[in-house]
PAZAPA-4460 file (N, C-alpha, C; in steps of 0.05 Angstrom, whole numbers, plus 32768, in hexadecimal, padded with zeros to 4 digits):
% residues 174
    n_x    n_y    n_z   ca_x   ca_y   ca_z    c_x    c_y    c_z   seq   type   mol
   7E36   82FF   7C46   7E32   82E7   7C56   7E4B   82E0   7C66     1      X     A
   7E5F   82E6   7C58   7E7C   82DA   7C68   7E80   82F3   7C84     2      X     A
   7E73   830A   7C85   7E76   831B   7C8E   7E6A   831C   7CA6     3      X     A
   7E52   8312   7CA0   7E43   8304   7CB4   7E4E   82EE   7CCE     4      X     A
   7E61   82E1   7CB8   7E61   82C6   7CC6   7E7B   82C9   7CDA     5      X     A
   7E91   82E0   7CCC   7E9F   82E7   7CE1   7EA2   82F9   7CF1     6      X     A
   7E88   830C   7CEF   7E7F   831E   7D0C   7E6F   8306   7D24     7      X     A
   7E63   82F3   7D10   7E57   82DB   7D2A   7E6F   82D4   7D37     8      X     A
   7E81   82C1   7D25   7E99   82B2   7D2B   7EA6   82C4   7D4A     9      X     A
   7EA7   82D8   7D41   7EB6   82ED   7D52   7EAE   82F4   7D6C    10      X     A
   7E97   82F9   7D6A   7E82   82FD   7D7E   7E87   82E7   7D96    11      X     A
   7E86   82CD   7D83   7E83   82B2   7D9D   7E9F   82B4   7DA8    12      X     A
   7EAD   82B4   7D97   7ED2   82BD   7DA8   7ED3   82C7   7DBD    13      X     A
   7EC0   82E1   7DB9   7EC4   82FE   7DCD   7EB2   82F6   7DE5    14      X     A
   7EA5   82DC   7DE3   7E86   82D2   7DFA   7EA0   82C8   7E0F    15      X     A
   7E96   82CA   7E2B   7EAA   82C3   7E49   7EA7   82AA   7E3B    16      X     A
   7E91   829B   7E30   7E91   827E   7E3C   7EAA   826C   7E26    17      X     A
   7EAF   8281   7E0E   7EC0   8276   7DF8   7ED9   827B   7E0C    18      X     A
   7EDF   82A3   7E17   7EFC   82A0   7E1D   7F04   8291   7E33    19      X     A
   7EF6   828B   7E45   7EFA   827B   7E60   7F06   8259   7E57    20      X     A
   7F29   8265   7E63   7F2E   8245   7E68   7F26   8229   7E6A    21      X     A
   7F29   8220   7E5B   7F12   8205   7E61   7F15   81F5   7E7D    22      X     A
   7F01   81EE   7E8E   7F00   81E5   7EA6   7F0A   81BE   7EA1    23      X     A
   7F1B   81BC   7EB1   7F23   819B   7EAC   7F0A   818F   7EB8    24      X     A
   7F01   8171   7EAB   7EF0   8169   7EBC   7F05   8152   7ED0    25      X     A
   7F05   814F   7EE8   7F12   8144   7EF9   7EFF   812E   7F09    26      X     A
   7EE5   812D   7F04   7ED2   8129   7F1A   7ECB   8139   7F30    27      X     A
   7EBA   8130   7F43   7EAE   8138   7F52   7EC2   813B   7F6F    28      X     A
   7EC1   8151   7F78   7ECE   8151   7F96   7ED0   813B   7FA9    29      X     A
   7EE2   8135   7FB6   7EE0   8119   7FC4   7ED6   8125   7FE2    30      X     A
   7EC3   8111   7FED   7EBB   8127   7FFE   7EC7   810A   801B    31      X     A
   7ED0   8119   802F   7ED6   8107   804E   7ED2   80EB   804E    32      X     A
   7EB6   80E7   8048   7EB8   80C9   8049   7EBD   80BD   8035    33      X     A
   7EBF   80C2   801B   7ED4   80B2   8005   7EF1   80B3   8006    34      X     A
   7EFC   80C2   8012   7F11   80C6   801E   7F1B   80B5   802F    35      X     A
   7F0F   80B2   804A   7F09   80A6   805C   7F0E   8086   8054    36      X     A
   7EFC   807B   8047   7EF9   8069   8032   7F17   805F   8023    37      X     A
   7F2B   8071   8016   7F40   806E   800B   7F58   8071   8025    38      X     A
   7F54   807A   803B   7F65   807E   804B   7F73   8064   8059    39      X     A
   7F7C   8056   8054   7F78   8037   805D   7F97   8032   8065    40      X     A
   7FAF   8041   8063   7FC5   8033   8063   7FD2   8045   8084    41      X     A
   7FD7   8033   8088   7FDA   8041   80B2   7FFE   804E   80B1    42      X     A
   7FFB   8061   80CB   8015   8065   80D1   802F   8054   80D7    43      X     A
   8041   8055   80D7   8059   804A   80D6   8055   803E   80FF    44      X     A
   804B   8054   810C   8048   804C   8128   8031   8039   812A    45      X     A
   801E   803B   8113   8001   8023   8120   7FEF   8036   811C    46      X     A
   7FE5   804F   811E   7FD6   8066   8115   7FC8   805C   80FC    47      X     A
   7FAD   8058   8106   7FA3   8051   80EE   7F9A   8031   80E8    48      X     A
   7FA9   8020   80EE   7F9A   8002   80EC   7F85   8003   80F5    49      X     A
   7F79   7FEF   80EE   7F5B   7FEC   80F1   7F4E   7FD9   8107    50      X     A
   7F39   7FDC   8112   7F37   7FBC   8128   7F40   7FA9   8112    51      X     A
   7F49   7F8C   812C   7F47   7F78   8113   7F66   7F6A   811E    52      X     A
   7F61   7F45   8113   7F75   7F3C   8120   7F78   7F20   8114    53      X     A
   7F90   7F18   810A   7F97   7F03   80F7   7FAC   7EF3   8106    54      X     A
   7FAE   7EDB   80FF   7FC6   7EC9   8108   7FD1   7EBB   80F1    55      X     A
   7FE9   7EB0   80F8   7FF6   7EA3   80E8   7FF0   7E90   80D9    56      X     A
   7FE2   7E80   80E9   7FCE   7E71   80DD   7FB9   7E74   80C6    57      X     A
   7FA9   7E88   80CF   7F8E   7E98   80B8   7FA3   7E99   80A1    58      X     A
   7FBE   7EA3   80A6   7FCE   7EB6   8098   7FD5   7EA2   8083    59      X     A
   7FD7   7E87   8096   7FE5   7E75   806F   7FD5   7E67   8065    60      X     A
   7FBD   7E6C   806D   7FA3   7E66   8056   7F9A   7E7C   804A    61      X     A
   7F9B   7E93   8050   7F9D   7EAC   8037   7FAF   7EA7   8028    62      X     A
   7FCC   7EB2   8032   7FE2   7EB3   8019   7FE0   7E92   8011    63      X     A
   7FDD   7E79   8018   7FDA   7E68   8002   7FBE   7E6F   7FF1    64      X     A
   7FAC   7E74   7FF2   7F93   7E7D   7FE3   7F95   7E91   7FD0    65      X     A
   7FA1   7EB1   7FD7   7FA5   7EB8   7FCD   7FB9   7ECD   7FBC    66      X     A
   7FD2   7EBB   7FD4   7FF0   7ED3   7FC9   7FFE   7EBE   7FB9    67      X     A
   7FFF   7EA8   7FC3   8018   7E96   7FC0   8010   7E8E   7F9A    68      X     A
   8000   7E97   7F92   7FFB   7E94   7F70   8018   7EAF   7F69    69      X     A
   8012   7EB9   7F72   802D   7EDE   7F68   803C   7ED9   7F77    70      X     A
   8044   7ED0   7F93   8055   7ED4   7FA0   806B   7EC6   7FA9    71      X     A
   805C   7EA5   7FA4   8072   7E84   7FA4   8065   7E83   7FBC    72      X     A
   8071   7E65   7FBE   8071   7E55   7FDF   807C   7E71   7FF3    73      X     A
   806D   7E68   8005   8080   7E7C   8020   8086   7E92   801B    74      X     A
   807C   7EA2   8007   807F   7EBF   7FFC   809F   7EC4   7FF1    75      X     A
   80A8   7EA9   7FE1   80C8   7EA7   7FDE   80C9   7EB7   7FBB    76      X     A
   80B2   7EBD   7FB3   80AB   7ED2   7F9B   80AA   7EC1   7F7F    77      X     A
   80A4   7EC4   7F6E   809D   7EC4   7F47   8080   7EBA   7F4F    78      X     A
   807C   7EC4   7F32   807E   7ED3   7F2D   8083   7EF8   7F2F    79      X     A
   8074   7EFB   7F44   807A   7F18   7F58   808D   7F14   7F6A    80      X     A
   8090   7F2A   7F75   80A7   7F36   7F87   80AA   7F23   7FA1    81      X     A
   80C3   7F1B   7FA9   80CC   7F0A   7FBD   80BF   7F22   7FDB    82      X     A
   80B2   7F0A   7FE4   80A9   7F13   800A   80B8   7F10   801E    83      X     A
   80CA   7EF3   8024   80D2   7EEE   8031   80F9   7EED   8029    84      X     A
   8100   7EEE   8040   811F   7EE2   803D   812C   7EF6   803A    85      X     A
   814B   7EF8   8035   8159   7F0F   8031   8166   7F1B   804C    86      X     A
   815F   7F1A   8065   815D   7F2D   8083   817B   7F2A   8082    87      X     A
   818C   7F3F   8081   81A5   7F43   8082   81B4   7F38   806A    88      X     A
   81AA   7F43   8055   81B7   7F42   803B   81B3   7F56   8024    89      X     A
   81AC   7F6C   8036   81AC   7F8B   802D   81D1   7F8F   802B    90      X     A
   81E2   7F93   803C   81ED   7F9A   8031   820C   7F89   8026    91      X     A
   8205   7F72   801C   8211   7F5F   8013   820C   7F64   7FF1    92      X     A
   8224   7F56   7FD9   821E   7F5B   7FBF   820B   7F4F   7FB3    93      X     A
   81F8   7F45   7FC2   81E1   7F3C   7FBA   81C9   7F42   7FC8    94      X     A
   81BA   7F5E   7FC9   81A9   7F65   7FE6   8198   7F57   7FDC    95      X     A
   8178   7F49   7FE4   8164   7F46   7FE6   814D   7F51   7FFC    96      X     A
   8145   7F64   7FE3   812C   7F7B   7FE9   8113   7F6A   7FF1    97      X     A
   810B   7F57   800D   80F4   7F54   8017   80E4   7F63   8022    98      X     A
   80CD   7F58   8029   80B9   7F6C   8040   80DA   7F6A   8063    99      X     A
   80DF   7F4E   8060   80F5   7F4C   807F   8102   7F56   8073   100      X     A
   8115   7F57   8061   812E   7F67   8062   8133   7F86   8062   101      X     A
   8120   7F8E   8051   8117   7FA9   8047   8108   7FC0   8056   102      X     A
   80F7   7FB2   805A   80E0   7FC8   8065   80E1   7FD1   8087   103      X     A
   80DC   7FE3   8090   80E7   7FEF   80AA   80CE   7FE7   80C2   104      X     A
   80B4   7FEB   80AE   80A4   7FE9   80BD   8086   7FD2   80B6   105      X     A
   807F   7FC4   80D1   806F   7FB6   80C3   804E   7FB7   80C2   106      X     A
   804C   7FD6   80CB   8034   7FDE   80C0   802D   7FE6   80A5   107      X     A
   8043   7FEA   8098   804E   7FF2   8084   8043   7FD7   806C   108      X     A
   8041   7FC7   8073   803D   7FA2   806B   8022   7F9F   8066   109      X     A
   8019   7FA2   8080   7FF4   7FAB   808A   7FEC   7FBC   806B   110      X     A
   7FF4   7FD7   8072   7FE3   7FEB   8060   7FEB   7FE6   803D   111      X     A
   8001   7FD4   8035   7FFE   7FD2   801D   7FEF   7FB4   8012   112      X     A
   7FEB   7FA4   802B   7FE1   7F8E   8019   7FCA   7F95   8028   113      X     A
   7FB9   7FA2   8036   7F9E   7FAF   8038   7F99   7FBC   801A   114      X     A
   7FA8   7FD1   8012   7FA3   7FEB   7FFF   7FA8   7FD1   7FE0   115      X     A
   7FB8   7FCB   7FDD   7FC2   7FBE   7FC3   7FBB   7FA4   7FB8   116      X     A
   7FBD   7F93   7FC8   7FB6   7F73   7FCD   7F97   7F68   7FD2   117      X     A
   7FA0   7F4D   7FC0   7FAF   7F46   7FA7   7FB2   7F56   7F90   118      X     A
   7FBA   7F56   7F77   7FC3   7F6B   7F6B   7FA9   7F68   7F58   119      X     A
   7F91   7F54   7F54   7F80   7F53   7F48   7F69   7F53   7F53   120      X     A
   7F6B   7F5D   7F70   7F51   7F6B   7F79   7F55   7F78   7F97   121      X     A
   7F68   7F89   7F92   7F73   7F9A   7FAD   7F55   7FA9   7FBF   122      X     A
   7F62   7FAE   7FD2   7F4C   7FB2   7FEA   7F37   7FA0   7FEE   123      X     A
   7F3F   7F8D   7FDF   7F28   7F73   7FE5   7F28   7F63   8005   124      X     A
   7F39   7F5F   800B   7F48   7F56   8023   7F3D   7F6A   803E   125      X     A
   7F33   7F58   8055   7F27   7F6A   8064   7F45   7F72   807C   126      X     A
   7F3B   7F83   808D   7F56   7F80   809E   7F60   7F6E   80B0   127      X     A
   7F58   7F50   80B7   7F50   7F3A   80C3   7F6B   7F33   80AD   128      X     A
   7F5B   7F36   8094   7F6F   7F1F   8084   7F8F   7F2E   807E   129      X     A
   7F8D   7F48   8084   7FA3   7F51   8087   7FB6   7F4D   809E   130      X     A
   7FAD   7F53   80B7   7FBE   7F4E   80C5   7FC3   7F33   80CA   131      X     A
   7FB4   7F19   80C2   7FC2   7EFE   80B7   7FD0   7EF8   80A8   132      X     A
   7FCF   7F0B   808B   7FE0   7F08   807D   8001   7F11   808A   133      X     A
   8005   7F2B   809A   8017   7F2F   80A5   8028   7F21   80BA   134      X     A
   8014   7F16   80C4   8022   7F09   80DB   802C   7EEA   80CF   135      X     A
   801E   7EE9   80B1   802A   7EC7   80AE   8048   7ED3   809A   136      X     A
   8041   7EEA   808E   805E   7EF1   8074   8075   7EF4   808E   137      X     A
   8076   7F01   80AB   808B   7F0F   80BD   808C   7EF1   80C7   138      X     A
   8077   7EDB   80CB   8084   7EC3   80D5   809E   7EB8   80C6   139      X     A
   8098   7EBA   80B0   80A7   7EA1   8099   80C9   7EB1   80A5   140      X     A
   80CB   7EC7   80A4   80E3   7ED7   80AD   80ED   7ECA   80CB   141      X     A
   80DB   7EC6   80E0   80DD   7EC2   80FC   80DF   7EE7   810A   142      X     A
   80D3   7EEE   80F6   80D0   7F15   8107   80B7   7F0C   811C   143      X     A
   80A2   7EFD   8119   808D   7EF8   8131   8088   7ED6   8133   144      X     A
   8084   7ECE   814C   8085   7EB6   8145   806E   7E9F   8130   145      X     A
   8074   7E8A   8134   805F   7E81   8121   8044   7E78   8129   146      X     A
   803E   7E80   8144   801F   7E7E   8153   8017   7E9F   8157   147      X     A
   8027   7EAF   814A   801F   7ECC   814C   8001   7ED5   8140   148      X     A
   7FF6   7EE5   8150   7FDF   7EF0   814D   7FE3   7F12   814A   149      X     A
   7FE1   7F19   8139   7FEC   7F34   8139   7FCB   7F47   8136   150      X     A
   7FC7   7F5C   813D   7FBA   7F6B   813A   7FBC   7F8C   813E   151      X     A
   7FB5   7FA4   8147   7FC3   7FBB   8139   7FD2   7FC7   8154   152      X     A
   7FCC   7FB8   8168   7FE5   7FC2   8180   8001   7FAE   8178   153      X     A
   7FFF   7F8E   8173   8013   7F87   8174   8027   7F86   8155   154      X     A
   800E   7F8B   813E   801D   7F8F   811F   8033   7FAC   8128   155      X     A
   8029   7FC4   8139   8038   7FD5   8137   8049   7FD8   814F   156      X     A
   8050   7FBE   8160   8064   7FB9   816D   8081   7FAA   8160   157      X     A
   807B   7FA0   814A   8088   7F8A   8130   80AB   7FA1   812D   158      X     A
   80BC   7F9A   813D   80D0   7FA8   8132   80DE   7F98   811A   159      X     A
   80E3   7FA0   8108   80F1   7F97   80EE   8107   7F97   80E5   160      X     A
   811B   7F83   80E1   8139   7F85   80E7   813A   7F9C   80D7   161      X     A
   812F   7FAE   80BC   813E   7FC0   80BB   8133   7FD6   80BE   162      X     A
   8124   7FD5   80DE   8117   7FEE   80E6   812F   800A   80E3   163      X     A
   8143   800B   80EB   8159   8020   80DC   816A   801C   80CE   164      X     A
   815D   800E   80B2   816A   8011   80A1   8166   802B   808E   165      X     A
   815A   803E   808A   8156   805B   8085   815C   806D   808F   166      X     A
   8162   8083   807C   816B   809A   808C   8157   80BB   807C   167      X     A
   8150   80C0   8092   8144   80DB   807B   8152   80EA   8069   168      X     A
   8141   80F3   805C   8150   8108   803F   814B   811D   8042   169      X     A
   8131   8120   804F   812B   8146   8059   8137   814E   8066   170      X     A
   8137   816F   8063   814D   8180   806D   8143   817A   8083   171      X     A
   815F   817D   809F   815D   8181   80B5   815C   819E   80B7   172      X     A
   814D   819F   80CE   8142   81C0   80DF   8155   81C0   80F8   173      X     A
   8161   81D1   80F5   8171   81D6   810D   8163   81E4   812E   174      X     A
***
């Protein structure tokens, strides 16, 4: 009987379907338009925003509705990460890392509080309420004024005091 059981045993070993690597399950292929679907955060030039068009106004009845719970008055931060303030205090012994001080670009602004925001129900926010949200967080700075209407020609006109503050790390090609 035992003899039996390890010419079977053996047998199933020696079957492709035993020696074959086990296949990961990963899901299903993502096919163009789910893709498409996740593709949401635009180029650094404006490539990519969406129709759509917010003012400063729209902008501080969103973030009071729904940032200023994570983000403080005026996006001045606590519990979450400070938005506003800081613009030329990068390289002083006390920098403050804002969207104004920090960030180069302000499409860059657009595609994460489109993609991320709020942090308890991201992509909820249509692109209307994004580029209001933007144009009211770059007001509080004075980067656009405070009757600004921004939409995806003028969000990716938005130069940002520290549009060069970066430098690349990839090899240069001669």
């Amino acid at each position: 009987m035992r003899r039996c059981a390890l010419i079977f045993l053996l047998s199933l070993a020696a079957s492709p379907a035993f020696c074959a690597p086990p296949r990961p399950f990963l899901g299903e292929p993502a096919n163009p338009g789910r893709i498409a679907a996740w593709d949401i955060v635009p180029d650094r030039n404006g490539a990519g925003l969406p129709p759509g068009r917010g003012s400063v106004r729209e902008g501080i009845a969103i973030f009071n509705a729904r940032c200023a719970m994570c983000h403080g008055r005026d996006g001045a931060g606590k519990p979450a990460d400070r938005l506003t303030g800081g613009v030329g205090s990068l390289g002083t012994q006390h920098p403050l890392r804002t969207v104004a001080s920090y960030w180069p670009y302000a499409t860059s602004l657009f595609g994460y509080i489109r993609a991320a925001m709020p942090i308890n129900q991201p992509r909820s926010l249509s692109a209307n309420d994004a580029y209001a949200l933007c144009a009211y967080i770059l007001s509080v700075d004075g980067i656009v004024p405070k009757d600004a209407v921004l939409d995806a020609k003028t969000l990716a006109a938005v130069r940002m005091p520290n549009r060069n503050g970066f430098r690349s790390v990839w090899p240069r090609t001669r």
